[in-house]
N, C-alpha and C positions, 0 to 999 in steps of 0.2 A: 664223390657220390658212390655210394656202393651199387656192385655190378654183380650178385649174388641174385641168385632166382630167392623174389622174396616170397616168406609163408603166407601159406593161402590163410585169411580170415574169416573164420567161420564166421562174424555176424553179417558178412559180406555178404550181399544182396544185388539184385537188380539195376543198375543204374539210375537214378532218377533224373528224369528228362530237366528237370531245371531245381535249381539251391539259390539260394543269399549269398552265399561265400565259398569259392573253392581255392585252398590252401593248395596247394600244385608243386610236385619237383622240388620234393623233400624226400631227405632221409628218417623217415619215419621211425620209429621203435618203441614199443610200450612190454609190460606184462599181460599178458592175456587169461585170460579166468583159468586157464589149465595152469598155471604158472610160469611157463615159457616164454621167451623173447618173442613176439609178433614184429615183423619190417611191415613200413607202407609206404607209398611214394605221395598218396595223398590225402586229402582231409577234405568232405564236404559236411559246410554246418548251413543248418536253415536260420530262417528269418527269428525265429523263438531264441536261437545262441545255440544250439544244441547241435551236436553229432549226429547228423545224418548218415555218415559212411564213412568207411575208410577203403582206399584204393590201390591196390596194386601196381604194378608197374602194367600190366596186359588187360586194366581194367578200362572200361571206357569213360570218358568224362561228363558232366553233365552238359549238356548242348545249351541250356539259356540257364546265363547268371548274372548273378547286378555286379559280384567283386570276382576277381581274381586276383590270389595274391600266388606271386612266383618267388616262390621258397629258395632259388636258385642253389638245390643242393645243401644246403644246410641241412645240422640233425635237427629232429623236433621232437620232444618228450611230452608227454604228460603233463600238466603242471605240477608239481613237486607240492607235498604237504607234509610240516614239521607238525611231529602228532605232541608235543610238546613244547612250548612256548610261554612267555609272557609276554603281550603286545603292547602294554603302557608302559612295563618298564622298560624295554626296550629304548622306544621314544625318550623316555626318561634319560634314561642313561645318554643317549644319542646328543641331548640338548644338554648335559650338566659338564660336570670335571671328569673328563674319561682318566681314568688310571689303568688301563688294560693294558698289558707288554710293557708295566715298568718293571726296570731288574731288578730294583736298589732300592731301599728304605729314602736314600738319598734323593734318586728320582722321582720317588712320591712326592717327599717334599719341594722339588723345586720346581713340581708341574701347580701343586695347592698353593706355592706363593703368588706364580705366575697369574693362576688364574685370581688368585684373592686383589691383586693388584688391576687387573684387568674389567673386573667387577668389584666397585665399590660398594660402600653400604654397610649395614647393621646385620642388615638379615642373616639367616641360616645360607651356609656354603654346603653344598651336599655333591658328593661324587659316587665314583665306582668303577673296581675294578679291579682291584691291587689283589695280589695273590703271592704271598710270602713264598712260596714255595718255590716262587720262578727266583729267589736275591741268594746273592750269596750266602748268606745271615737269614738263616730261617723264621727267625723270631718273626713274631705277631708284632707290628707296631702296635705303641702305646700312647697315651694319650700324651705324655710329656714330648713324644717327638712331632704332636702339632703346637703344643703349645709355645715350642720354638718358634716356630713358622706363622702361626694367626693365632696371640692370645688373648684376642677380647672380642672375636666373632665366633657363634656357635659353627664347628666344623664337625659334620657325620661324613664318615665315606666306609663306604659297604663294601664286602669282599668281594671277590668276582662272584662266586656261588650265591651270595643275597642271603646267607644264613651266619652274618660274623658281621660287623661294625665296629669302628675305633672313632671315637665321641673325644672331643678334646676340653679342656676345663670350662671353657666357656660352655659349649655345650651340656656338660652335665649339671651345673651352675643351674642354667639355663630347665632343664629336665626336674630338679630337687634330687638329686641323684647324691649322695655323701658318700665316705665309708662306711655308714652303717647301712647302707643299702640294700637288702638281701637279692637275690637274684630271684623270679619264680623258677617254680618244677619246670626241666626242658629246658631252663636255660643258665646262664654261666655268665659272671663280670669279674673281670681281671684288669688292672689298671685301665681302664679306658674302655677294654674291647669288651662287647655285647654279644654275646654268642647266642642266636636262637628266641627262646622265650624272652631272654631278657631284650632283647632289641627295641618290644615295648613301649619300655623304661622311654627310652628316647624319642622313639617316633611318632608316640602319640602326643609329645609334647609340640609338634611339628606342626604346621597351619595347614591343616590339608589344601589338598591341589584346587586351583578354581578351573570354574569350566574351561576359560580359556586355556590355563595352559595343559588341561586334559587332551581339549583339540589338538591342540599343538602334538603333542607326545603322540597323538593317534598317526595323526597325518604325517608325523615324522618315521612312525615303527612303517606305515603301509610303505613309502616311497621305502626303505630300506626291504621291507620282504619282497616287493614287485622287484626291485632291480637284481634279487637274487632269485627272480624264479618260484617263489614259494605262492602258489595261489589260493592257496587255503591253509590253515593251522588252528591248531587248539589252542586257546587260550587259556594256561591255567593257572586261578585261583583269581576269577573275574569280581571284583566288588559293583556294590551298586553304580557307585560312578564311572568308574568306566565303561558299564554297561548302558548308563546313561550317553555318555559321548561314541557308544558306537553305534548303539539308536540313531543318534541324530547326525553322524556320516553317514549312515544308511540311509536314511529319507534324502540327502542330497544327493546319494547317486557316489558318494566319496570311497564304500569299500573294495577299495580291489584287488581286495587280498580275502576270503572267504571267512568266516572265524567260527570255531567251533566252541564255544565258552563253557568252564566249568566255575560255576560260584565259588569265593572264597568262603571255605568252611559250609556247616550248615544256616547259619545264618546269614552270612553272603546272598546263599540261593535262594535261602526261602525269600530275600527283599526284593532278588529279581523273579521268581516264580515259586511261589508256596506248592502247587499244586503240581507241581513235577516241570519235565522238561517242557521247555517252549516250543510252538512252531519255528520252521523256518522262515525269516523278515528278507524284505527286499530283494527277494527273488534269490531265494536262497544263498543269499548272503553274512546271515547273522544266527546262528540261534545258541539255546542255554540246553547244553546238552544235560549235565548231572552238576557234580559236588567235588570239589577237590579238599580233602585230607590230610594232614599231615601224622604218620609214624615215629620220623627222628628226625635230626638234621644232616649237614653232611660231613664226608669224609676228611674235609680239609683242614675244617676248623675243629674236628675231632668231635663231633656233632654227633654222629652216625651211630646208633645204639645196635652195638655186637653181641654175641655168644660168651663171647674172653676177654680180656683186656685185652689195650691197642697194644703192639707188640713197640713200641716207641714211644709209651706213655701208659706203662703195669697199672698207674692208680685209676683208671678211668675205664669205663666199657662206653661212653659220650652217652648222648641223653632219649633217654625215654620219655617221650612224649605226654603218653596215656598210659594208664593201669589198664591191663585186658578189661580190665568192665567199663572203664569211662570210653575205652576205644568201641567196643562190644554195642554201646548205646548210639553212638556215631552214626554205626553201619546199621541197627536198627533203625533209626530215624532216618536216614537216608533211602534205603528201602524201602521204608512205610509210604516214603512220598517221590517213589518212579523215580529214583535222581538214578543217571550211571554213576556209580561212585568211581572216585580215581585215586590215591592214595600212597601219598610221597613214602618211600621206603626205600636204605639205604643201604643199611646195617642189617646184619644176617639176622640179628633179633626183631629188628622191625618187620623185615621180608617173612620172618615168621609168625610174628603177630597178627599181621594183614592176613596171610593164607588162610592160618587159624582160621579166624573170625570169618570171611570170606566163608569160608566153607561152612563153618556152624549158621551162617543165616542165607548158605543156601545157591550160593554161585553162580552153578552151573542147574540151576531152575528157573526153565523159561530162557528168555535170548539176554540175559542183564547183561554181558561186557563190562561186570568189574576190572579194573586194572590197577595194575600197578607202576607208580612211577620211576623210573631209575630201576630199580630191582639190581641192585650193582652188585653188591654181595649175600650170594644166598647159599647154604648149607647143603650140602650136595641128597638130606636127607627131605628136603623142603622143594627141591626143583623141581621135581617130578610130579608135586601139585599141582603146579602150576595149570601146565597142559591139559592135565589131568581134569581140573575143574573149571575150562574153560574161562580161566584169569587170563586179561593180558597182557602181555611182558610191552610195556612202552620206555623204549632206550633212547640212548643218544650215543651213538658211533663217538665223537669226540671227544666224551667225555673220558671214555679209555685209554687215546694220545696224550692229553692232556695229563692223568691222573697215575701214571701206569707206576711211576718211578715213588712215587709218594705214596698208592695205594699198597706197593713190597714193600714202603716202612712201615707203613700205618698197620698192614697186615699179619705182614710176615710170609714166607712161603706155602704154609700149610693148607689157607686160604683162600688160596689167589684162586682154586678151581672151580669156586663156583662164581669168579669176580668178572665182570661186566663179561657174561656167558651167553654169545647171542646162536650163536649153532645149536649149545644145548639145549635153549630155550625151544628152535625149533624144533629138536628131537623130539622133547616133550609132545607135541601136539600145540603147545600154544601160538598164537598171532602174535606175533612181533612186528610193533608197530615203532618205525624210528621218528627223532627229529633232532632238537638241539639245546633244549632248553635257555634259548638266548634270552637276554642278554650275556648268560653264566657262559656260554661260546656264543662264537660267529653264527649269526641265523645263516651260513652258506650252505647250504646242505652237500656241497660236493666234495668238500673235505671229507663230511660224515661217510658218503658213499663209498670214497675212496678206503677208509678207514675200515668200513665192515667190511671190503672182500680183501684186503691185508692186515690188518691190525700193525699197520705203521701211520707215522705223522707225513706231512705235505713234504716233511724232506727225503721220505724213503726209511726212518726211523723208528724199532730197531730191525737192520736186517735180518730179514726170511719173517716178519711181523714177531708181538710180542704176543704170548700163547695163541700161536699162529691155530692151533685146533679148534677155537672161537668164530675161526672167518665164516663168512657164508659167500654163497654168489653173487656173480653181479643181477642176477634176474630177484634174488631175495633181498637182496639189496635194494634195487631200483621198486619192488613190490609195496618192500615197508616203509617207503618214501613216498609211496603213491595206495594200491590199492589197502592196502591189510591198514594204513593212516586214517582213510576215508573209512574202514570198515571199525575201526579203533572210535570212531565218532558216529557212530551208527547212518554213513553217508555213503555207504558204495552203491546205492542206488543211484547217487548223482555224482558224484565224486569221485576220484582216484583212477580215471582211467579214458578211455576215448571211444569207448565202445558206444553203438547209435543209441541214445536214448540221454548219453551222458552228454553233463555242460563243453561246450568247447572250451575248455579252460586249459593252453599247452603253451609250449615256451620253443625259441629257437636257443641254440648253443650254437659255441662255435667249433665245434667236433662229433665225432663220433665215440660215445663212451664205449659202446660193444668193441672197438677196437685202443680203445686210449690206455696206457697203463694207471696203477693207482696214483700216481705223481702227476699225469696227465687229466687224468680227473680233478685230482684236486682242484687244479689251477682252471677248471673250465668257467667260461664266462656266458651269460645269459645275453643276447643277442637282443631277441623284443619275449616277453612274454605277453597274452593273450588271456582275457575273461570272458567267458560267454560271447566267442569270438568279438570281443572288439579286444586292439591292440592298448595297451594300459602303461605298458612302458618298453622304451626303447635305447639301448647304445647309440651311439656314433654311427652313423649311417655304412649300412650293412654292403660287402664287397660279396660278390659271388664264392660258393666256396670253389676249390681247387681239385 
């Protein structure tokens, strides 16, 4: 329990003589509107779910309540919001052939026999997760090394990123796919693997999902974001159906995880709202905030459309998406109909396409909060838009752990300065808003944390962090995980923080992050988290802290 005189809060008020719920004998800590650390020791929320107060240690309590809960010293944060997400595939992936953390081509193949043995049948086998980049053997698998393994069932398994697939003969069989097959513009086919545009090819040949197992995937993605703490998130690149099955967990009372939804593409949105953004559903649970974009692909699978060629593959600069005029019409019709547009960009030519454009139709007029996705690699002569024209930098901490070693081949040194640049972005003036873009990483957001105030992995790697002048604090940190997420989704009126007015949406851990180092952060674990002060999910029955 910290014994520190805590900072007085300004929205501090009066006591009120009676609440619904007093949270009590907690280590409190949030970001407060100045951007500083705020301590509290306690939390009153009313009968509505909302933030009544927050309490000091010398504060007095409210005299009649219906609950008290005794926090018994534990920390208590904000609840955490990934301003990047996808929340069906999430689920998806959760309930299919997980391939994530295999090392070896080898172990691809003997978790795809496993499971093909395990589930029998005709049908499509579909996975995810494989990332050549972790095997010894860099290569892209090929379709020939599933057809070892399963040659007479359609087998798709997506890269970790969701922008690369390797389709085995049956499968493409299956598709009409030959050698004479051309790939479209944006995308790339190479023995088997579907890079981007061309994914397609494959997946439209696929039975789309039925409601049920959309349920499924929903109720699956939420129990995985509650039990890490994340109370709200963006959803991006929401299609009708999935916005159908979050509709209809909403009217049961099943969201308890907040969503922030950006339509897939512009005709995604226009099917869930023609006339711009939606209200907020089920008690601000659900809404369709804008339009999500895509500029290029990614970094891994050499996707990422650059300035230069990749410095580990001279014939290629990866792929361009749109011609500035088909991208140009995008963001006009996005515009014309209130969407906040959001706009996947990778590669320093993408990152400057978007700005471009961005700015010729008008950015920073009026409160729009265009953003950008990833923003990973930007040209040192393009960053300074950013801020400039009130775009926002939306990152993911992880994705620089992850990427760091592959992004100096892919890049080369000359580059790296403007490569997953989140200090500078704040230099800029811009909102940096984080998350994780899961399934592509772990939806934990505390690794991420951990990540932006060192630029090392959960094991301390590499020491002193890898372009350690990237870091930011833990209070910008902990911000773009909560306030500036909520305000990246036009929600900090209700969202991203514990100030009175706001939902009681906050989590226990089982530490103190103000004092935990980045290794210690990492590994923190979510205790119970809380929506609209009801308790939504819980660990192992909770010991006093120490």
């Amino acid at each position: 329990m910290r014994t520190a005189v805590m900072i007085a809060l300004a929205a501090i008020s009066v006591t009120p003589a009676t609440a619904d719920t007093l949270v009590d004998h907690v280590d409190g800590l949030q970001v407060g509107r100045t951007g500083k650390l705020q301590h509290f020791t306690g939390l009153v929320i009313g009968k509505d779910g909302k933030v009544v107060q927050l309490l000091g240690a010398s504060d007095a309590r409210p005299t009649r309540i219906k609950m008290r809960i005794d926090g018994q010293g534990h920390a208590l944060l904000p609840g955490l919001i990934d301003a990047h997400g996808h929340v069906m595939e999430l689920g998806a992936a959760a309930l299919s052939l997980d391939l994530t953390d295999t090392h070896s081509l080898a172990e691809l193949q003997q978790r795809l026999k496993a499971y093909a043995a395990a589930h029998l049948g005709t049908g499509w086998i579909q996975g995810r997760g494989w990332n050549q980049e972790l095997w010894p053997v860099k290569n892209f698998p090929t379709a020939a090394d599933l057809d070892g393994i399963v040659p007479s069932r359609p087998v798709v398994l997506r890269r970790v990123d969701g922008h690369a697939l390797i389709a085995n003969s049956a499968a493409m069989r299956a598709a009409g796919v030959t050698a004479e097959t051309t790939a479209p513009s944006g995308g790339l086919i190479e023995q088997g693997l579907f890079v981007d545009n061309a994914m397609t090819l494959i997946e439209s040949k696929i039975a789309p999902a039925t409601k049920t197992e959309r349920n499924a995937w929903l109720a699956k993605a939420l129990e995985i974001l509650r039990g890490y703490g994340l109370t709200a998130t963006a959803d991006m690149g929401t299609d009708p159906a999935d916005w159908a099955a979050m509709r209809r967990a909403g009217r049961r009372g099943e969201l308890t995880t907040r969503i922030m939804s950006y339509g897939a593409g512009i005709d995604g949105a226009k099917a869930i709202s023609a006339d711009g953004p939606t209200a907020w559903f089920s008690r601000d649970r659900l809404k369709m905030e804008g339009v999500k974009l895509y500029a290029d692909g990614a970094l891994g699978s050499r996707g990422a459309w650059l300035k230069a060629p990749y410095a580990d593959k001279p014939d290629t600069r990866g792929l361009q998406f749109h011609s500035d005029a088909d991208y140009d019409a995008l963001v006009a019709e996005a515009a014309r109909r209130r969407y906040q547009i959001a706009t996947h960009a990778i590669g320093d030519a993408a990152n400057a396409q978007v700005i471009r454009s961005y700015i010729g139709h008008g950015a920073s007029d009026g409160d729009r909060r265009w953003r950008i996705e990833h923003v990973q690699v930007v040209a040192p002569e393009d960053l300074a838009l950013i801020g400039a024209n009130h775009i926002i930098a939306s990152m993911q901490p992880t994705h620089q752990t992850s990427d760091r070693t592959m992004a100096e081949a892919r890049l080369g040194p000359a580059r790296l300065a403007g490569a997953y640049a989140w200090h500078s972005m704040i230099v800029t003036g811009a909102h940096l808003a984080f998350g994780s873009d899961y399934p592509v990483e772990s939806a934990n957001p505390f690794p991420g944390i951990a990540a932006a105030i060192s630029r090392q992995d959960p094991r301390g790697q590499p020491p002193g962090g890898w372009r350690p002048e990237e870091k930011v604090t833990l209070a910008q940190a902990l911000a773009s995980f909560t306030r500036e997420a909520a305000y990246a989704g036009f929600a900090e009126d209700r969202l991203g923080s514990l100030d009175p007015g706001h939902w009681a949406d906050f989590i226990m851990v089982d530490r103190d992050i103000a004092s935990a180092t980045p290794i210690d952060i990492a590994a923190m674990k979510v205790l119970e988290t809380w929506v609209a002060g009801k308790k939504v999910w819980a660990s192992e029955p909770v010991a006093p802290a120490r």
